[in-house]
Backbone as a chain_set.jsonl record, in Angstrom:
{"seq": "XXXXXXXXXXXXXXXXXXXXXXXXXXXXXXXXXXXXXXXXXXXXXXXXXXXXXXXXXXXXXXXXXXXXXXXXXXXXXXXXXXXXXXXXXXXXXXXXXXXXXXXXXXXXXXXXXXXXXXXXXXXXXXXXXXXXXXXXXXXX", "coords": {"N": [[28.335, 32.212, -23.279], [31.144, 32.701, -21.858], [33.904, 35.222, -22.527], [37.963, 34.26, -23.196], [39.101, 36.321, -22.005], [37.042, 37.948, -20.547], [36.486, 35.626, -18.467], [39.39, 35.32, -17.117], [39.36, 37.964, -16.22], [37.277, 38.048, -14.498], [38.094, 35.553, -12.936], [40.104, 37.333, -11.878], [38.798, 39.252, -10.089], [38.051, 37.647, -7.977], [39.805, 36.025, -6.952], [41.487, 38.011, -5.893], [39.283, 39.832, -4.652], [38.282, 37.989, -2.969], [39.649, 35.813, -2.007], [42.607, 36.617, -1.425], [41.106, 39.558, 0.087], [39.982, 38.209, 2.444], [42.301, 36.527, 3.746], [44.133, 38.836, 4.595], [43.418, 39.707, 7.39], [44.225, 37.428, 8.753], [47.515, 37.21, 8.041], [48.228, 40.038, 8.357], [48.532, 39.52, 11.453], [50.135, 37.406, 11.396], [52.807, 38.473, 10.857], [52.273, 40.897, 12.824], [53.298, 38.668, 15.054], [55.602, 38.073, 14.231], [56.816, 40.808, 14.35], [56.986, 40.359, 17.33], [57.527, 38.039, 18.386], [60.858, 35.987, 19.097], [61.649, 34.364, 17.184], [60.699, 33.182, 13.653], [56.926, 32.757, 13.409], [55.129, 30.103, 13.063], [53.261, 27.744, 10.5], [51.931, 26.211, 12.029], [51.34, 28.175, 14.245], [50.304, 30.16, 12.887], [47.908, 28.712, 12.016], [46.389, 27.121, 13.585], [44.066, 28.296, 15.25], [42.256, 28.224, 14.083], [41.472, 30.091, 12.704], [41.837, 30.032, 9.372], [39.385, 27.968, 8.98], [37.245, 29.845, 9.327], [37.769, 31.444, 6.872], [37.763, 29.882, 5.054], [35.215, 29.235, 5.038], [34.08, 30.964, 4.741], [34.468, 31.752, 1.613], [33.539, 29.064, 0.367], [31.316, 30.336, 1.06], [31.096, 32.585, -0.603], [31.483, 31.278, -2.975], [29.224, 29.451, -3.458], [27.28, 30.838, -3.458], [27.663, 31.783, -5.67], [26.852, 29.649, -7.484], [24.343, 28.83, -7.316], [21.195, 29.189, -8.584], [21.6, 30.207, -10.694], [21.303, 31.119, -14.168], [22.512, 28.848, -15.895], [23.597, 26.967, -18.644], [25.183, 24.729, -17.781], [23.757, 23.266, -15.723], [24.353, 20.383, -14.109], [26.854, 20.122, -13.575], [27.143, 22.344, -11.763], [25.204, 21.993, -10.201], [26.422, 19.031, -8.959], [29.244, 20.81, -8.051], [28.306, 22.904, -6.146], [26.885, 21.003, -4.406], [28.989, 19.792, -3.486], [30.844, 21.883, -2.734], [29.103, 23.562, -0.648], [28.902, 21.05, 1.16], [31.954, 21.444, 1.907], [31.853, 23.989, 3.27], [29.988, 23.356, 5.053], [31.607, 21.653, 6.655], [33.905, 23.261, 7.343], [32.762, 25.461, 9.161], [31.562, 23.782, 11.166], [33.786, 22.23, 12.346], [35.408, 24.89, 13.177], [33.261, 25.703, 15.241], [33.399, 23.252, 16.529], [36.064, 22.759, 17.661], [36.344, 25.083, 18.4], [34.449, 25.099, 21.2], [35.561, 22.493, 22.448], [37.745, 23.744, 23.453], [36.647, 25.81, 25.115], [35.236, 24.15, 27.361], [36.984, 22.261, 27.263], [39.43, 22.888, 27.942], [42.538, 24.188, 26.322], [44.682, 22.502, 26.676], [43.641, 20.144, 25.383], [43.257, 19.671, 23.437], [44.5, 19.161, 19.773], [46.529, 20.544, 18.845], [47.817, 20.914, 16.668], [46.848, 19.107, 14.432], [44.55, 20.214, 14.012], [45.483, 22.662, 12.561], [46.541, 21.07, 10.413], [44.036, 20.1, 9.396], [42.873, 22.992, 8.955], [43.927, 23.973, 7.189], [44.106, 22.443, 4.792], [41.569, 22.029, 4.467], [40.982, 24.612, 3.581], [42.484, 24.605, 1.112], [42.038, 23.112, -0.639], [38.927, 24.242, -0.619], [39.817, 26.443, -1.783], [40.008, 25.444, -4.561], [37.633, 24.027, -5.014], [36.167, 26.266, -5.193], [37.089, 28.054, -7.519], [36.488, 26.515, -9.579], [33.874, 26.442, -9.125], [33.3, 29.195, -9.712], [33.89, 29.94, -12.896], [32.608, 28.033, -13.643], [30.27, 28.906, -13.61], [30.557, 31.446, -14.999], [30.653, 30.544, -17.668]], "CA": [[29.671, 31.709, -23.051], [32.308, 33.619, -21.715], [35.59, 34.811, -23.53], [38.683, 34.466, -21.756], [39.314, 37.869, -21.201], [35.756, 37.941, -19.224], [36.82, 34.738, -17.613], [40.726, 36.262, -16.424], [38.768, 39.283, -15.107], [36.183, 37.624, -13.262], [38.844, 34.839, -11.72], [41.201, 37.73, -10.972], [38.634, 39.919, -8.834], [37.554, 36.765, -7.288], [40.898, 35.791, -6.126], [41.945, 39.444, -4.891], [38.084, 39.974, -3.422], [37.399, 36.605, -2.309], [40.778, 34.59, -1.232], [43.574, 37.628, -0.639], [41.211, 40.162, 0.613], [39.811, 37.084, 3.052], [43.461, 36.229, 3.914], [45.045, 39.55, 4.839], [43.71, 39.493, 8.645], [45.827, 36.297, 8.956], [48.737, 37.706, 6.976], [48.343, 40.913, 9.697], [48.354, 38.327, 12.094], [51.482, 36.605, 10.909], [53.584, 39.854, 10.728], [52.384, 40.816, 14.38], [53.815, 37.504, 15.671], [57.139, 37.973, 13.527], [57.845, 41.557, 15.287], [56.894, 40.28, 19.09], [58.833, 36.702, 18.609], [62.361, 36.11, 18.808], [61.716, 33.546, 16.191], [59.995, 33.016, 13.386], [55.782, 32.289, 13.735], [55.223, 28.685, 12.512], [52.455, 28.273, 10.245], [50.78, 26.027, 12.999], [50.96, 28.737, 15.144], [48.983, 31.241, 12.726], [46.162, 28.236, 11.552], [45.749, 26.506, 14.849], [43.178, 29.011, 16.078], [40.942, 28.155, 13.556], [41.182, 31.154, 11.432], [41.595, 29.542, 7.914], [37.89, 27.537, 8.835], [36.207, 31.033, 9.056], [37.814, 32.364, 5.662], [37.457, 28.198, 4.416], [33.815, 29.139, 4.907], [33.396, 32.726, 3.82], [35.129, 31.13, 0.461], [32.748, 28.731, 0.07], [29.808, 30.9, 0.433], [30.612, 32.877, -2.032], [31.057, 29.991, -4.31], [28.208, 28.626, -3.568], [26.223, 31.76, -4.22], [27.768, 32.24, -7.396], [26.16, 28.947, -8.651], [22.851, 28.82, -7.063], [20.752, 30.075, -9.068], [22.638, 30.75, -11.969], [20.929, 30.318, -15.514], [23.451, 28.581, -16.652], [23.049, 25.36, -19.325], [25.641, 23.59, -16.888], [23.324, 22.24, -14.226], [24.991, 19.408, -13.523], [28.297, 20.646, -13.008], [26.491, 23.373, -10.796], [24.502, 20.751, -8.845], [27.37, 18.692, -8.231], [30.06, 21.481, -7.303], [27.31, 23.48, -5.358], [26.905, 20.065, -3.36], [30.604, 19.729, -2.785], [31.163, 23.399, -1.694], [28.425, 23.224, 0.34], [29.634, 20.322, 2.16], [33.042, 22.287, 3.015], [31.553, 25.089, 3.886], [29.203, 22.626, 6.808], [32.496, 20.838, 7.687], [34.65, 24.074, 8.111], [31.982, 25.706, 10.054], [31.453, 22.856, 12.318], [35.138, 21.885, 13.064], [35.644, 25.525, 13.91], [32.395, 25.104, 16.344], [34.242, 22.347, 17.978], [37.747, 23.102, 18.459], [35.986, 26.486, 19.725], [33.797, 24.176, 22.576], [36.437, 21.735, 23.325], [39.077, 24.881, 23.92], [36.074, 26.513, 26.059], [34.924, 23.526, 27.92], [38.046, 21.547, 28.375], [40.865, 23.664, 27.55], [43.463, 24.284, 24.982], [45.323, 21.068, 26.395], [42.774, 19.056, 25.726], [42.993, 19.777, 21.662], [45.924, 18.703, 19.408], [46.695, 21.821, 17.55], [48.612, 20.312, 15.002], [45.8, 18.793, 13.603], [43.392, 21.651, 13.446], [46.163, 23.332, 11.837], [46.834, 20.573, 9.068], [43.017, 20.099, 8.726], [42.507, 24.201, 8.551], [45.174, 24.719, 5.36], [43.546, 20.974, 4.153], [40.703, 22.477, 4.05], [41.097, 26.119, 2.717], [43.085, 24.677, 0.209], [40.526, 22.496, -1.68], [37.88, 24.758, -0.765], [39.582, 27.611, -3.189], [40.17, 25.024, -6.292], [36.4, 23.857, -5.918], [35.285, 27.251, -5.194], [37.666, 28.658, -8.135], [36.139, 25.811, -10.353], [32.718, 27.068, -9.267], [33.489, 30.661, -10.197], [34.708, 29.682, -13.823], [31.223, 26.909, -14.751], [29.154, 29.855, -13.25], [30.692, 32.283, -16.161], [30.309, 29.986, -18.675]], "C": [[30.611, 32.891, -22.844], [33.586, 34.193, -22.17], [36.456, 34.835, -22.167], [39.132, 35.677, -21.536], [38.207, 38.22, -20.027], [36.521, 37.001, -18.302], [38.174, 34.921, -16.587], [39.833, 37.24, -15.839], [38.34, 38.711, -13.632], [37.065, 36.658, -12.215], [40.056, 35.645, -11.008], [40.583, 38.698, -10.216], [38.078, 38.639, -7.824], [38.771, 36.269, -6.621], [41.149, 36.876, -5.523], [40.834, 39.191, -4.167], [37.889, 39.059, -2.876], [38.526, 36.151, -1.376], [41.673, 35.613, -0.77], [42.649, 38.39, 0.315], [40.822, 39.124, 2.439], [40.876, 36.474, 3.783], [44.229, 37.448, 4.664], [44.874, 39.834, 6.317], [44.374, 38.233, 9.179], [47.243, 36.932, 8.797], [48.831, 38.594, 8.362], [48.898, 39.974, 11.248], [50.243, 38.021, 12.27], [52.625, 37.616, 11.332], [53.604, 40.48, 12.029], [53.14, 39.898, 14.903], [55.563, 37.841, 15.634], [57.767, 39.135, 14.436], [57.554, 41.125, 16.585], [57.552, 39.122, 18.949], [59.906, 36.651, 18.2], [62.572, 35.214, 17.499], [60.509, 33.634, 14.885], [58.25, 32.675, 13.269], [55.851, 30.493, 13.001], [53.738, 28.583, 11.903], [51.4, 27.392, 11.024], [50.557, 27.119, 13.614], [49.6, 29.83, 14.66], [47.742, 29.988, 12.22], [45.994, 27.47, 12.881], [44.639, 27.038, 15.792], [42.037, 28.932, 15.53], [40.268, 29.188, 12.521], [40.93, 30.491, 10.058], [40.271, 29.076, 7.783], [37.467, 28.367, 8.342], [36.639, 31.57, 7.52], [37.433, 31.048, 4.71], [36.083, 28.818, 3.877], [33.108, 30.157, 4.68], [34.018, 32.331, 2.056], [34.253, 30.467, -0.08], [31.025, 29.494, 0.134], [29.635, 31.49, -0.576], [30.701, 32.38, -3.231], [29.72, 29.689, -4.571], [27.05, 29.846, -4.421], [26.444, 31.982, -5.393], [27.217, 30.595, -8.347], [24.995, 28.764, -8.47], [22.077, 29.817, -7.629], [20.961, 30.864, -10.474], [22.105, 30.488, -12.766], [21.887, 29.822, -16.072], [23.09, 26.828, -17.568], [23.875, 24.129, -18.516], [25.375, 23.251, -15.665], [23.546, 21.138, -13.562], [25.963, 19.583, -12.7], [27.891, 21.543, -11.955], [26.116, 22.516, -9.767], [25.725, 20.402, -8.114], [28.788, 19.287, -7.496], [29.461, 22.315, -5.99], [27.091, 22.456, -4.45], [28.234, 20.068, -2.764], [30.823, 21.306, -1.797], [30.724, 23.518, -0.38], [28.714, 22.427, 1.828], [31.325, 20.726, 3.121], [32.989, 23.492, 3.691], [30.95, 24.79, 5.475], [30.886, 22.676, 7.013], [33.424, 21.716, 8.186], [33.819, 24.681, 8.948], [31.735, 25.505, 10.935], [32.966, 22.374, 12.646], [35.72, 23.051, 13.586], [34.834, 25.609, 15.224], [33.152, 24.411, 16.83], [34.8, 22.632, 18.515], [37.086, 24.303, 19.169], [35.615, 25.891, 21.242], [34.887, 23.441, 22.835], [37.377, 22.925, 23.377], [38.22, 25.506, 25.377], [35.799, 25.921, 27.294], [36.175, 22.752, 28.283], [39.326, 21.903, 28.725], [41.582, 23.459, 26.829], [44.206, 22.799, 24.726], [44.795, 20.399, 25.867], [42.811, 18.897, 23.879], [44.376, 19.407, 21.104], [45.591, 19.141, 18.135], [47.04, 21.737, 16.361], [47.723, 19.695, 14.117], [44.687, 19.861, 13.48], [44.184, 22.498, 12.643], [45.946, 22.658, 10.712], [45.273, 20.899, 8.467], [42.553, 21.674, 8.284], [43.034, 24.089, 7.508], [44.512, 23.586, 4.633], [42.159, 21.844, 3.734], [40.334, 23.564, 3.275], [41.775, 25.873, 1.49], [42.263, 24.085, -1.054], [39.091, 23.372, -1.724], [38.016, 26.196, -1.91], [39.695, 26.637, -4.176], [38.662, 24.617, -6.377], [35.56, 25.284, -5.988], [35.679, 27.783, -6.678], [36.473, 27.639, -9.548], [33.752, 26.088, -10.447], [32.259, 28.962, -10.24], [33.55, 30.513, -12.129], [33.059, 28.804, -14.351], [30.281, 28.607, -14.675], [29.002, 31.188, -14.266], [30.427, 32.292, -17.505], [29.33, 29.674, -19.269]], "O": [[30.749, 33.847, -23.606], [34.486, 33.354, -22.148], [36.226, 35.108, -20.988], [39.677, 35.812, -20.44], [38.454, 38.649, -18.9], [37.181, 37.502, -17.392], [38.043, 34.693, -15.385], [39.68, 37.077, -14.628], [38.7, 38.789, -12.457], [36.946, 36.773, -10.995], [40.778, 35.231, -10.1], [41.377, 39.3, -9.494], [37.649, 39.034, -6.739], [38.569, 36.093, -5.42], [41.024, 36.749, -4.305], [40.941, 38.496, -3.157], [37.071, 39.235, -1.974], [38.382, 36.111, -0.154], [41.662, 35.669, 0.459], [42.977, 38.206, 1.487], [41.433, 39.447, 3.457], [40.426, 35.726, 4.65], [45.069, 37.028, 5.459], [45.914, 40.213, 6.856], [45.099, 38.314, 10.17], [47.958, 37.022, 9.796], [49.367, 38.112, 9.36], [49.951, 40.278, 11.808], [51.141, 38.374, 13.035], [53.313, 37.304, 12.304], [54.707, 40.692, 12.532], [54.049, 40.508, 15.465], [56.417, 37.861, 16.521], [58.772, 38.949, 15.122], [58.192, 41.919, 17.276], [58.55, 39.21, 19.664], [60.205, 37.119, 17.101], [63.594, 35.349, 16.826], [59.431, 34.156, 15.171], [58.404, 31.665, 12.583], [56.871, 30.014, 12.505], [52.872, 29.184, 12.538], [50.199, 27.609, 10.86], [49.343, 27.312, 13.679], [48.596, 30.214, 15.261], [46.608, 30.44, 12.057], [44.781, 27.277, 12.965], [44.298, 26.48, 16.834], [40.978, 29.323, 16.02], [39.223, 29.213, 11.871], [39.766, 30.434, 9.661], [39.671, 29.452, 6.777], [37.152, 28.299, 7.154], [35.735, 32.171, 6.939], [36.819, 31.246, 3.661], [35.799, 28.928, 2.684], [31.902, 30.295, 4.476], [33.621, 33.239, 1.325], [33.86, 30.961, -1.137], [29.996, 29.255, -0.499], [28.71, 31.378, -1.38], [30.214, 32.796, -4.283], [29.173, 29.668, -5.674], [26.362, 29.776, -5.44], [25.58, 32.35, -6.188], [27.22, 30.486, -9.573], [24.35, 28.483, -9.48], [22.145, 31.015, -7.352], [20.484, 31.871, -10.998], [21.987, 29.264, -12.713], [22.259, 30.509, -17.023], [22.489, 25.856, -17.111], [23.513, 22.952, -18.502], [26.149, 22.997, -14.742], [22.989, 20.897, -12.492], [26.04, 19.333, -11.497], [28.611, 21.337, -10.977], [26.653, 22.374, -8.668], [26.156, 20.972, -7.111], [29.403, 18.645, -6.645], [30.095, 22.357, -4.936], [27.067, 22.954, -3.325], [28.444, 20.352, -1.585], [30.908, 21.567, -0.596], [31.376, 23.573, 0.662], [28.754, 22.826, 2.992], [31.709, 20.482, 4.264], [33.81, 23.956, 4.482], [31.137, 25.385, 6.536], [31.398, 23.684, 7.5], [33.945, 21.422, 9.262], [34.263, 24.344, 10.046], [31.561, 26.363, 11.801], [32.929, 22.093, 13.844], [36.569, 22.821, 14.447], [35.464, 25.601, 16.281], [33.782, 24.907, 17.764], [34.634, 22.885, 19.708], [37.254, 24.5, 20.372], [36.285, 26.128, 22.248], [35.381, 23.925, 23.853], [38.347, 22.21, 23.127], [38.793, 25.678, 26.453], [35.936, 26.589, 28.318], [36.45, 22.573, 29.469], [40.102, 21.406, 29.541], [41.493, 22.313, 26.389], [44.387, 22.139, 23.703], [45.581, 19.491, 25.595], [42.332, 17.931, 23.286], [45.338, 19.342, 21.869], [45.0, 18.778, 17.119], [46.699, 22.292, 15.316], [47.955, 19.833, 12.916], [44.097, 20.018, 12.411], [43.508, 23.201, 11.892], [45.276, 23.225, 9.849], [45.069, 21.619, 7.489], [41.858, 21.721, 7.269], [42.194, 24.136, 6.609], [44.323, 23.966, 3.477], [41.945, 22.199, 2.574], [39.473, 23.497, 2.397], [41.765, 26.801, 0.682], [41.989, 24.601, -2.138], [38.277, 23.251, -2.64], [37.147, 26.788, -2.55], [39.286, 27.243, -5.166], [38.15, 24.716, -7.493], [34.538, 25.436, -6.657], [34.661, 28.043, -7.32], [35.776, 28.294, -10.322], [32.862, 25.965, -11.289], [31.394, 29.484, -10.944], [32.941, 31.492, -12.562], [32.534, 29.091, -15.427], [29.801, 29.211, -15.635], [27.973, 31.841, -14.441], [30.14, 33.195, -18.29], [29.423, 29.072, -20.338]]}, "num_chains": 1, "name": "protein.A"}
């Protein structure tokens, strides 16, 4: 069992290494936009490309790896978060696959950005509390 001083450690290099450092070519990103536009960026404009998927799903891997495999006495909780993760890790993976093919094959019009946006941040956002919640059984 973990104390919480282990447990604070381990969830605060896992947020810096995992979710900020994972985040800061967006962020770069963002900050480019801000000095070349007369206006503000919008935050469709920085998740509509599909970035958040790819960090969605570098997020969940290393969740996932941190419970597979794990001696830990909470195999359940492992099973069933390790299934969940899993599953956002396919579905960001594959909805960046798409929007990539329908942008390549039919063109940008053809997509409705605003929803790959909501669903990118939708997705990155649940994928750190079950990943965070993976990180945390996996210590225990």
């Amino acid at each position: 069992m973990a104390t919480n001083r282990t447990l604070a450690n381990t969830i605060g290099k896992w947020l810096f290494f995992s979710v900020l450092a994972s985040l800061l070519p967006i962020m770069a990103q963002g900050i480019i936009l801000l000095l070349r536009m007369e206006s503000s960026p919008s935050l469709e404009i920085l998740t509509s490309n599909g970035s958040f998927l790819l960090v969605s799903a570098g997020i969940a891997a290393d969740a996932l790896g941190s419970v597979i495999g794990n001696q830990n006495p909470k195999k359940t909780e492992q099973t069933w978060l390790g299934g969940f993760v899993f599953l956002l890790f396919s579905t960001s993976t594959w909805v960046f696959a798409e929007t990539g093919r329908i942008i390549t094959q039919e063109g940008i019009q053809s997509i409705n950005l605003g929803s790959v946006s909501t669903l990118s941040v939708s997705l990155l956002i649940v994928t750190i509390v079950v990943s965070l919640f993976c990180v945390i059984v996996s210590e225990e």
